[in-house]
N, C-alpha and C positions, 0 to 999 in steps of 0.2 A: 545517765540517769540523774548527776549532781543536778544539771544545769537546769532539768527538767524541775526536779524541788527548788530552783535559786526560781525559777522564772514563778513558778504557783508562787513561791511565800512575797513574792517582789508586786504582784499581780494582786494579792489579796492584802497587803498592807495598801497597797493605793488605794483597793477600794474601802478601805476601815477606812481610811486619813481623809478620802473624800466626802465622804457619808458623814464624818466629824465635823466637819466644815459649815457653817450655816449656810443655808440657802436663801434665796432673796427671789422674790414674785408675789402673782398674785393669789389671795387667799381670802372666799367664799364660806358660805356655811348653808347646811342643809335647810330646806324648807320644814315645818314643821309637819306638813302633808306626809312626809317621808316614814311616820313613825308607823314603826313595823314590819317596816319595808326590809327582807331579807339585805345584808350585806355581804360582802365579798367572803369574809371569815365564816358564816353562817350565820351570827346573833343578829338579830333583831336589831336595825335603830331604834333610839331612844333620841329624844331633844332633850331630857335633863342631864344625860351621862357623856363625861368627857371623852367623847372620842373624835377621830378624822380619817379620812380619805387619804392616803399619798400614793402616788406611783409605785415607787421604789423603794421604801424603808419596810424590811418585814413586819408582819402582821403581828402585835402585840408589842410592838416597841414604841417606849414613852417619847415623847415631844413635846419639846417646850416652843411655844408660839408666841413670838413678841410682836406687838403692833405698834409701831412708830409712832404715829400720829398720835396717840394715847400715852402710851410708853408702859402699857402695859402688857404680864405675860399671863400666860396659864400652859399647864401641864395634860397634855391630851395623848389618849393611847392610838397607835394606829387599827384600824378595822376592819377598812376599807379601799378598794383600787380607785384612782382617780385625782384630781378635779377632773377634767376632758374638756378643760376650756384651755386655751393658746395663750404660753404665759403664768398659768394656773399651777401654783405648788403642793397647798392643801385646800379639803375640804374639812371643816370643824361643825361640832354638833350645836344647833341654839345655843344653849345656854352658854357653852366657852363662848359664842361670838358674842354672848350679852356681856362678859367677863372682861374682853376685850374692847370692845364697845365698836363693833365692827358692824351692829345687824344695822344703824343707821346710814353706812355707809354701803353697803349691799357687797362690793367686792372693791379690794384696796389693800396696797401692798403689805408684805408681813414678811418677817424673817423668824425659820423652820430651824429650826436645832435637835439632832436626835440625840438623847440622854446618855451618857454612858453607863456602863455599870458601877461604876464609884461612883458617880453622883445618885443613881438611883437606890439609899442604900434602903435596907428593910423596913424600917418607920415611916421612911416617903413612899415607898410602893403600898402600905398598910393602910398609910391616911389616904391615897390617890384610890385604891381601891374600893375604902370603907367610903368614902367619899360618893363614889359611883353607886353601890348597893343602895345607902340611904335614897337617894336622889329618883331610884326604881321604888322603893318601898312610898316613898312620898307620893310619886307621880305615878299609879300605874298605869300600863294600855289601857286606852281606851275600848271600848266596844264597839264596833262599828258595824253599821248593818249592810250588808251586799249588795253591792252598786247592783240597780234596776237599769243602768242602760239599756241592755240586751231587752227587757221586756217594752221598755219604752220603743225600742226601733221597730219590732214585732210589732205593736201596736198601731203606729205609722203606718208599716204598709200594707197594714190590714183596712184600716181607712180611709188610704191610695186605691185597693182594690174592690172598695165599696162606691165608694167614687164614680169609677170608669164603668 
């Protein structure tokens, strides 16, 4: 039964040690088209609230996302599952990639840091969050009226079948 606890606690220290580790790939950001669009967690995207997409790091864990080329960072919550591109680490919301200064470059490399809990201490998680609300409060959803596809295709072959 010891070895059985030595092998979990041996098991799950590698993967805290690893997950600490920065990762290095490439890192994308959402289209603005996307807002609203249910995510993996359930909330709604937003393009003005810091969030992203990763595979593997649980859903509400903060991340810091550094862009080399720039040399800058920002501070994004996870959301969401994915990128699903080959190579792909995260996916970040508009505005962090405006942050960043990645939306000119469309997709380009970036190194992924997830936060620990002494660094994330309660005034950074306050501004990071207060941060977020304002950014909804400023920008809200749009209203968008319901795609007419479906009636436009119905109409098509309605005057395919006046036609013949």
């Amino acid at each position: 039964m010891k070895q059985i606890k030595h092998v979990f606690l041996l098991g799950l220290l590698a993967f805290t040690s690893l997950h600490a580790q920065t990762q290095q790939g490439l890192g994308t950001f959402y289209h603005i088209r996307h807002w609203g669009s249910k995510t993996t967690s359930g909330e709604p995207y937003h393009p003005f609230v810091f969030s992203a997409a990763h595979r593997s790091f649980p859903m509400g864990t903060w991340v810091e996302v550094e862009f080399p080329k720039t040399g800058k960072k920002t501070i994004v919550r996870v959301n969401d599952r994915g990128p699903f591109l080959r190579g792909g680490v995260i996916d970040v919301s508009k505005v962090a990639a405006q942050e960043l200064g990645l939306v000119s470059y469309g997709i380009s490399k970036v190194k992924v840091r997830a936060l620990t809990s002494e660094e994330l201490t309660d005034s950074l998680k306050t501004f990071l969050l207060k941060r977020d609300s304002l950014a909804k409060e400023e920008h809200p959803t749009p209203i968008r009226k319901k795609s007419s596809k479906k009636k436009k295709h119905k109409k098509r072959k309605a005057k395919k079948r006046k036609k013949r």
